[in-house]
C-alpha positions as CSV (number, residue, x, y, z in Angstrom):
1,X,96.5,108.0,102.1
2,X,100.2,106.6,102.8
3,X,102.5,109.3,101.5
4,X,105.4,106.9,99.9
5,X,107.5,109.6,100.9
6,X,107.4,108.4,104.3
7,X,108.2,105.0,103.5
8,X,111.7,103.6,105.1
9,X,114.6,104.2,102.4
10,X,114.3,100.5,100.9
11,X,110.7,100.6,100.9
12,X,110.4,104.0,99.2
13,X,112.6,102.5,96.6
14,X,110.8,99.4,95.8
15,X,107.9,101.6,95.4
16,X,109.6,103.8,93.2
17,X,110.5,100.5,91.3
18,X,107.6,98.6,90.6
19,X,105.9,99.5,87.7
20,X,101.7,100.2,87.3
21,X,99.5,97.3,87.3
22,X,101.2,94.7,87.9
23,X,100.6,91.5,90.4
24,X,102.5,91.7,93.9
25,X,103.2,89.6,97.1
26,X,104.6,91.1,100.3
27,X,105.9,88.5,102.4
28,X,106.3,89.7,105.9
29,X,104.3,92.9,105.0
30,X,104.5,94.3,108.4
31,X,101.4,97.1,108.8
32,X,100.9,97.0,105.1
33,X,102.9,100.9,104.6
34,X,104.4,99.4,101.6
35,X,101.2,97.5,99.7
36,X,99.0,100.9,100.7
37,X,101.3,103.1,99.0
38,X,101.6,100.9,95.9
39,X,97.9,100.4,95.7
40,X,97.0,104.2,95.8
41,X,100.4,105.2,93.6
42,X,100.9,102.5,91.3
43,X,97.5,100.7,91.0
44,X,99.0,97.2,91.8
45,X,97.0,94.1,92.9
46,X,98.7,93.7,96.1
47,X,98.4,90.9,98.3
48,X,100.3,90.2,101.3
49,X,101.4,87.6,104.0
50,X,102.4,88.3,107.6
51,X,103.0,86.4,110.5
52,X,102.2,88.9,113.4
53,X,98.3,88.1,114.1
54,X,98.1,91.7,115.4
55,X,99.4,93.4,112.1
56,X,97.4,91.5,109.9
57,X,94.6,93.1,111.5
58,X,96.1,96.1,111.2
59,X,96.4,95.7,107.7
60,X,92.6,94.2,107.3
61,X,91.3,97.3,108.9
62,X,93.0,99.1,106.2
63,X,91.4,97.5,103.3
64,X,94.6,95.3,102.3
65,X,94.2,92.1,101.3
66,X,96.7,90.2,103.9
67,X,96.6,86.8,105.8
68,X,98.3,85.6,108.8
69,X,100.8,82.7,107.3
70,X,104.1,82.0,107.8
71,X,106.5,82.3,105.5
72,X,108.8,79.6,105.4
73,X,105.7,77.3,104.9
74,X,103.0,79.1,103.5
75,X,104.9,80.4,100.3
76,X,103.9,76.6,99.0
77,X,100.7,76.9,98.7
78,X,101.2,80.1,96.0
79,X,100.9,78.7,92.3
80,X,104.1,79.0,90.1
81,X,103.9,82.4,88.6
82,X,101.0,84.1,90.3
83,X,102.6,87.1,91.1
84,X,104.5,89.6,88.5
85,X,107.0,90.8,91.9
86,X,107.7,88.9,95.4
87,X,108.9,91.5,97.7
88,X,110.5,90.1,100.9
89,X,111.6,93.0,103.1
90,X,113.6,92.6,105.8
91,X,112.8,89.4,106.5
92,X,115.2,87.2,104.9
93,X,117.7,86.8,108.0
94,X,114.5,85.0,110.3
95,X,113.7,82.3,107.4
96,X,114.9,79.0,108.7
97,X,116.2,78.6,105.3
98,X,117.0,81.9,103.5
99,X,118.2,79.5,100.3
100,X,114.7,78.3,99.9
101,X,112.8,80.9,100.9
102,X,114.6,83.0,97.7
103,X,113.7,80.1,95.9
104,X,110.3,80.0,96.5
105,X,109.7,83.8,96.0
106,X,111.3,83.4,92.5
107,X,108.6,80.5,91.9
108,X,105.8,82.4,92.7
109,X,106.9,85.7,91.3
110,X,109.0,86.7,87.9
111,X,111.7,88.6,90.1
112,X,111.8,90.2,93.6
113,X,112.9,92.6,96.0
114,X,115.2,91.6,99.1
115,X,115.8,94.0,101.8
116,X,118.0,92.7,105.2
117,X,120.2,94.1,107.8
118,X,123.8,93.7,106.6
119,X,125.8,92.1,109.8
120,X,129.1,93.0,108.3
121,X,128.4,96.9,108.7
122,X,131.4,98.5,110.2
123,X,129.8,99.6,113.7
124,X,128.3,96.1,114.1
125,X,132.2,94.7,113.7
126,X,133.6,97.5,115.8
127,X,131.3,96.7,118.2
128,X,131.7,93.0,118.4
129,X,135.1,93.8,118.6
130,X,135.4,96.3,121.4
131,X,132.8,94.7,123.8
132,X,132.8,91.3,122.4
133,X,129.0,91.4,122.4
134,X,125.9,91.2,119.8
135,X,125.4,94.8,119.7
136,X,122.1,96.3,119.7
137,X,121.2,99.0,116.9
138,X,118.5,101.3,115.5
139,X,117.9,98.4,112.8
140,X,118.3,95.7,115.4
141,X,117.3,96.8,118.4
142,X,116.8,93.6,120.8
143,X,119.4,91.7,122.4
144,X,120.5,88.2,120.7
145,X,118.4,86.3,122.8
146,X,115.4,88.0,121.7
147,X,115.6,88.6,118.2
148,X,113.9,86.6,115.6
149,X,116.9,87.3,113.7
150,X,118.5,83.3,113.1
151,X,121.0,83.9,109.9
152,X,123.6,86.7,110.5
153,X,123.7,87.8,106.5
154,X,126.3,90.1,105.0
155,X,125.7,91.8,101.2
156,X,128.7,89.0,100.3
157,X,127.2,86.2,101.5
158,X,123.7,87.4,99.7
159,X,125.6,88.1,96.5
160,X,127.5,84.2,96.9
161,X,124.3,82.8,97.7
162,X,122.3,84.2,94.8
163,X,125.2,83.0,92.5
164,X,124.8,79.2,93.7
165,X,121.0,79.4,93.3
166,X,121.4,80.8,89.9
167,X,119.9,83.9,90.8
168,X,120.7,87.1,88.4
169,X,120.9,90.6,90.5
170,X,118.9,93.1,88.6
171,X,119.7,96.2,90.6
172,X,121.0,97.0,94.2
173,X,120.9,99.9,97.0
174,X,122.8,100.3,100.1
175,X,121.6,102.1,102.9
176,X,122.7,103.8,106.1
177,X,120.9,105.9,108.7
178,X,118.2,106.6,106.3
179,X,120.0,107.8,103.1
180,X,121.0,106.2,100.4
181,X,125.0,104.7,100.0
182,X,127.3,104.2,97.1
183,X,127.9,100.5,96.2
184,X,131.7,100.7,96.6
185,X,132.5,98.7,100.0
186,X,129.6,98.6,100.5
187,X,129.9,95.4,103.0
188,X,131.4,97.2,105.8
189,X,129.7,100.8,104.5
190,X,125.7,99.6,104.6
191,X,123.4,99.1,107.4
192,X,121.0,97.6,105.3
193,X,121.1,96.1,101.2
194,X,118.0,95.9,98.7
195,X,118.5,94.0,95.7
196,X,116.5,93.3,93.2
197,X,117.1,89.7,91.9
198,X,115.4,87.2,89.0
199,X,115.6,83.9,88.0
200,X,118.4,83.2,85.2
């Protein structure tokens, strides 16, 4: 029994948000916290796609109904439409191309959730400033050189992005050290962003 309670703030929002019933992709799904707790509490038909060979077992031993894919290719092979919501958590800043990878989800599902680390956050500047180094962080918490982090994404440059692709933001939450932020400056205020985005 996952206890959505226990969920990390953006995840416990998203399943907060999705409604009974309904058809859902995680891409990237991790251990699968997120597709357990909307299966027992919201009844979905939840499938997911992870990289990690090692989670996806995870998640198989669990009952989920993942496979080991990647992302930035795999997403293709989904049907226009299949899902109701595509939910891409944290994940966004390793695509190779975070343009099409939003695309895609908004093929294959109606609308989505987006989680990412913002890089604008205050501490990440003041860090950069004062030692003139990629700082390391609870959210990011390997060196440059080892982080499968390749697009350096601030809630502005999501928010630009979304309006080129003709992308409508639904909703959004800002987050830092666990708790919920308010939306006002949000670019140099939030550790992390979730929005929840549609096609136009």
């Amino acid at each position: 029994m996952v206890d959505a309670a226990t969920l990390r703030p953006d995840l416990a929002v998203i399943a907060r948000q999705v409604p009974s019933g309904v058809r859902v992709l995680d891409v990237g799904c991790g251990d699968g916290a997120l597709m357990a707790a909307l299966q027992q509490s919201r009844n979905v038909d939840a499938r997911g796609i992870e990289i990690d060979p090692e989670l996806v077992e995870r998640c198989v031993a669990r009952g989920l109904s993942v496979v080991q894919g990647d992302a930035d290719r795999d997403l293709a092979f989904y049907p226009d439409g299949a899902f109701d919501i595509a939910i891409l958590s944290q994940t966004l800043q390793t695509a190779a191309r975070p343009d099409r990878m939003l695309a895609e989800l908004l093929r294959v599902g109606r609308r989505a959730f987006v989680s990412f680390p913002n890089f604008a956050y205050w501490r990440m500047r003041w860090a950069l400033m004062r030692r003139g180094r990629m700082p390391v962080t609870r959210h990011l918490p390997v060196t440059w050189y080892e982080t499968q982090n390749i697009h350096h994404v601030t809630v502005k440059d999501f928010e630009e992005l979304t309006a080129q692709l003709g992308i409508a933001i639904e909703s959004r939450w800002f987050f830092t050290a666990d708790r919920e932020v308010a939306a006002r400056g949000a670019n140099w205020r939030a550790e992390y962003a979730l929005f929840e985005v549609r096609r136009r």
